[in-house]
C-alpha positions in Angstrom: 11.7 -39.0 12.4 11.6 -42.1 13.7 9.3 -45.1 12.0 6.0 -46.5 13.3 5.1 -43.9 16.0 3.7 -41.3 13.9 -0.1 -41.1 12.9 -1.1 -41.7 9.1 -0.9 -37.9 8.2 -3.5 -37.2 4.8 -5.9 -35.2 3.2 -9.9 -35.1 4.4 -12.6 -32.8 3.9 -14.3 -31.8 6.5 -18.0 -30.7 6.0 -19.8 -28.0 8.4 -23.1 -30.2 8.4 -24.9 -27.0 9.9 -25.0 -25.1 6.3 -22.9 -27.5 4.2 -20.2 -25.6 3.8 -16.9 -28.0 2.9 -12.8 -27.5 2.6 -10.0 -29.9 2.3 -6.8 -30.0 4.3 -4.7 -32.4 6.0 -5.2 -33.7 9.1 -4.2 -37.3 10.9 -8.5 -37.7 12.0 -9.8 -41.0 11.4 -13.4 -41.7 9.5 -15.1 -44.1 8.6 -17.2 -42.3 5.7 -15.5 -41.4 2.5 -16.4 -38.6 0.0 -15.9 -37.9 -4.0 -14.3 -34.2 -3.8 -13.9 -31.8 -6.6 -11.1 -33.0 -8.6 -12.9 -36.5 -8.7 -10.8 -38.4 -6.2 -12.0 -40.1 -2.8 -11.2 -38.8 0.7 -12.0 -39.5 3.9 -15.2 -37.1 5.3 -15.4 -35.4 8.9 -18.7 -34.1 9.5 -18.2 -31.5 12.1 -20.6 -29.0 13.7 -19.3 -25.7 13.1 -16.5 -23.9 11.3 -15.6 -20.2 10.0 -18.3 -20.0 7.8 -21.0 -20.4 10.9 -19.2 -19.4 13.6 -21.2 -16.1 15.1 -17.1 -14.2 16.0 -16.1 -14.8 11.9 -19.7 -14.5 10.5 -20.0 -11.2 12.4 -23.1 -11.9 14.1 -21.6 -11.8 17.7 -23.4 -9.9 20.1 -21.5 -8.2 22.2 -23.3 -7.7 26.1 -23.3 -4.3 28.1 -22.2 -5.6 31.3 -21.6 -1.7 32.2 -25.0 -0.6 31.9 -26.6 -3.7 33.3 -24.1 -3.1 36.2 -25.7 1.0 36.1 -29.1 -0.4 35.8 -28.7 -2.8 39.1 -27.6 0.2 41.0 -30.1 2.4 39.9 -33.2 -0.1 41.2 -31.7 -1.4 44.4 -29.6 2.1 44.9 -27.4 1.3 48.5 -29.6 -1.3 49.7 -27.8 -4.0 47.5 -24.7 -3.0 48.8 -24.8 -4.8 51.5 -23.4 -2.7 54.1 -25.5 -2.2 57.2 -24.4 0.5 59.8 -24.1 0.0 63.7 -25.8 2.7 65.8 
């Protein structure tokens, strides 16, 4: 790899700031804040607004919408009138 083009590639902890949750990884962001992690050293902190731990598709809390039977429930109102076909006498 060549020398000087790279960004400086090093651990930070990002914190879910909606419940709090926290992880360490590596990652080439750039903070400004810093934070004292587990094993007593400082890294640099990424607040960020949601991650696996609140996310409704991994927390399971997804709701999935009926488009069939709202699609059922539209025909049954308006029946052939929302159609839009009009006949020619």
């Amino acid at each position: 790899m060549k020398q000087g083009i790279h960004p400086d590639y090093k651990e930070v902890v990002f914190v879910d700031v909606s419940n709090n949750f926290s992880f360490k990884t590596r990652s080439t962001i750039s903070c400004r804040e810093t934070i004292k992690w587990e094993d007593g050293n400082e890294y640099p902190l990424a607040k960020i607004e949601t991650s696996s731990e609140s996310h409704p598709f991994y927390t399971g809390t997804q709701k999935i919408m009926d488009t069939a039977g709202r699609v059922e429930k539209f025909k049954q109102k308006f029946g052939s009138k929302a159609s839009g076909k009009t006949t020619v006498k």
